[in-house]
Residue frames relative to the residue before (quaternion, step in Angstrom):
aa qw qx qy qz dx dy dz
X 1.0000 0.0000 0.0000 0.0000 0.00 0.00 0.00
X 0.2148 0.7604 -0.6127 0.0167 3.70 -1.20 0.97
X 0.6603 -0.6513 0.1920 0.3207 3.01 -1.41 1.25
X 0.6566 -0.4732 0.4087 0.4218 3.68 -0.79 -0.09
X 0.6999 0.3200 -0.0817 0.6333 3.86 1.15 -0.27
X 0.0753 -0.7830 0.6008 0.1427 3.80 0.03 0.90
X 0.2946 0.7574 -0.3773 0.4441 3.50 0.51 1.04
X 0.4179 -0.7255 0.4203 0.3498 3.87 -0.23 0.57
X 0.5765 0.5389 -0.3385 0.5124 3.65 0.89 -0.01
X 0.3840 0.7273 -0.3365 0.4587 3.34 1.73 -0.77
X 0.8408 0.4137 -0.1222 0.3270 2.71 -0.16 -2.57
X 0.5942 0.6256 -0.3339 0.3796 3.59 1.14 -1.38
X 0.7459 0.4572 -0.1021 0.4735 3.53 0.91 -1.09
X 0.4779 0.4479 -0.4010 0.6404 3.92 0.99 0.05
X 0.7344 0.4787 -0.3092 0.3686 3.60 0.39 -1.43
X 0.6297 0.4671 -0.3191 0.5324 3.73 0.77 -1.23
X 0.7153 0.4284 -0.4079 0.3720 3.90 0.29 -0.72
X 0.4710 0.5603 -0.3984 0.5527 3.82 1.20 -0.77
X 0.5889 0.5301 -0.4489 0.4131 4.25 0.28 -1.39
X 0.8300 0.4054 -0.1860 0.3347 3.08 0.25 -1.91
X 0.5517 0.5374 -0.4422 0.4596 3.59 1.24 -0.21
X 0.6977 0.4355 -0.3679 0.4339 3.47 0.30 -1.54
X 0.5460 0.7076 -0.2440 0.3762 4.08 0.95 -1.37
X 0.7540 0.4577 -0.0351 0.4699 3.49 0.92 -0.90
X 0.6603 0.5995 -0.2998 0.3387 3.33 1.47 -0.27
X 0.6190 -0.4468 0.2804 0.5820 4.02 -0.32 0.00
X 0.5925 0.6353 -0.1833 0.4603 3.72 0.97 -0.61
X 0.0237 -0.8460 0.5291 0.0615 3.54 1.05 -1.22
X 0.3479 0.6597 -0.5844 0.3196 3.90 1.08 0.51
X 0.3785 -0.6680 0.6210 0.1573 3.94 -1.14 0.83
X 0.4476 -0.8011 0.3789 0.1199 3.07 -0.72 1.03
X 0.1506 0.8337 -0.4250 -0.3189 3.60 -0.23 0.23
X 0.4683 -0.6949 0.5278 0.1386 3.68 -1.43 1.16
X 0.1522 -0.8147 0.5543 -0.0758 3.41 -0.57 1.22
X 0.2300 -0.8286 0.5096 -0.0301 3.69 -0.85 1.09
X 0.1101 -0.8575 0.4951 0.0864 3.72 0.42 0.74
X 0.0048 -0.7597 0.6446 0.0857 3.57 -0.97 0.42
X 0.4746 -0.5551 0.6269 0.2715 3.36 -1.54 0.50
X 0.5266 0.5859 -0.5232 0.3252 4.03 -0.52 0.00
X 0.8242 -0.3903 0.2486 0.3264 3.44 -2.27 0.85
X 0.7474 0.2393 -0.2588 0.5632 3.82 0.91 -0.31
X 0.0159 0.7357 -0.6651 0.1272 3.33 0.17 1.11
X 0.5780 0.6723 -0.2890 0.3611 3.65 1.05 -1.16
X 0.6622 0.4967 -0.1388 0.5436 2.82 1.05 -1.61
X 0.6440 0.2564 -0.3477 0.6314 4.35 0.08 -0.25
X 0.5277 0.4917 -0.5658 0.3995 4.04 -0.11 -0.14
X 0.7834 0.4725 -0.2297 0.3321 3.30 0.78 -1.12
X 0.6385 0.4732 -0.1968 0.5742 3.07 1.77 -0.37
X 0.3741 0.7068 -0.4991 0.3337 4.09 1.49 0.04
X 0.3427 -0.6753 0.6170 0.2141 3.26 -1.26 0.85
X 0.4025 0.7136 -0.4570 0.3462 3.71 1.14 0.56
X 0.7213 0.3205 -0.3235 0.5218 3.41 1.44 -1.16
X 0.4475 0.5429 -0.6474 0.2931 4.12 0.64 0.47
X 0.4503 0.5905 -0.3947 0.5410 3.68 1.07 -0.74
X 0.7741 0.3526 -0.3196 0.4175 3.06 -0.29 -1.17
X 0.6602 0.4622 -0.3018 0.5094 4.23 0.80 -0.54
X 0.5719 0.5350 -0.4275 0.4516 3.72 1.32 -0.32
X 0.6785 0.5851 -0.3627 0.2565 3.30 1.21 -0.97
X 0.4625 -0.6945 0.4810 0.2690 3.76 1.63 -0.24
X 0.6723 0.4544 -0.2932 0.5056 4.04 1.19 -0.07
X 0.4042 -0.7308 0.5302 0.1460 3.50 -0.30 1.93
X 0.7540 0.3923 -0.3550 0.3894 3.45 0.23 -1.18
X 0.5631 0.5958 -0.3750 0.4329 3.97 1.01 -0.30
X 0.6436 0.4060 -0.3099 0.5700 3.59 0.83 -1.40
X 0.8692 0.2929 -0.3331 0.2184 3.79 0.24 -0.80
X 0.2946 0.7757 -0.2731 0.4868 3.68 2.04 0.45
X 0.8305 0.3837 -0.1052 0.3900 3.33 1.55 -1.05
């Protein structure tokens, strides 16, 4: 998904409309929205991926430390 304006006002506004979607359901869980990039500090955003809080929700050491 990208915003309609590749422009930080863009992004700010695609993101808030996703909030207010996920924010609004019966659940009310906030969403988080994650942007990969390809570039020399990839190392450095892995370490920051909301993939490996999932991956810490899941409560299985030998999974989190495999990855």
């Amino acid at each position: 998904m990208f915003p309609d304006q590749n422009n930080p006002q863009g992004w700010v506004n695609m993101y808030n409309g996703l909030q207010k979607a996920a924010l609004s359901t019966r659940l009310k869980i906030p969403m988080i929205y994650e942007l990969m990039l390809s570039m020399e500090i990839n190392n450095v955003l892995e370490l920051l991926s909301s993939s490996y809080i999932g991956l810490g929700c899941t409560r299985d050491t030998l999974l989190v430390e495999n990855c």
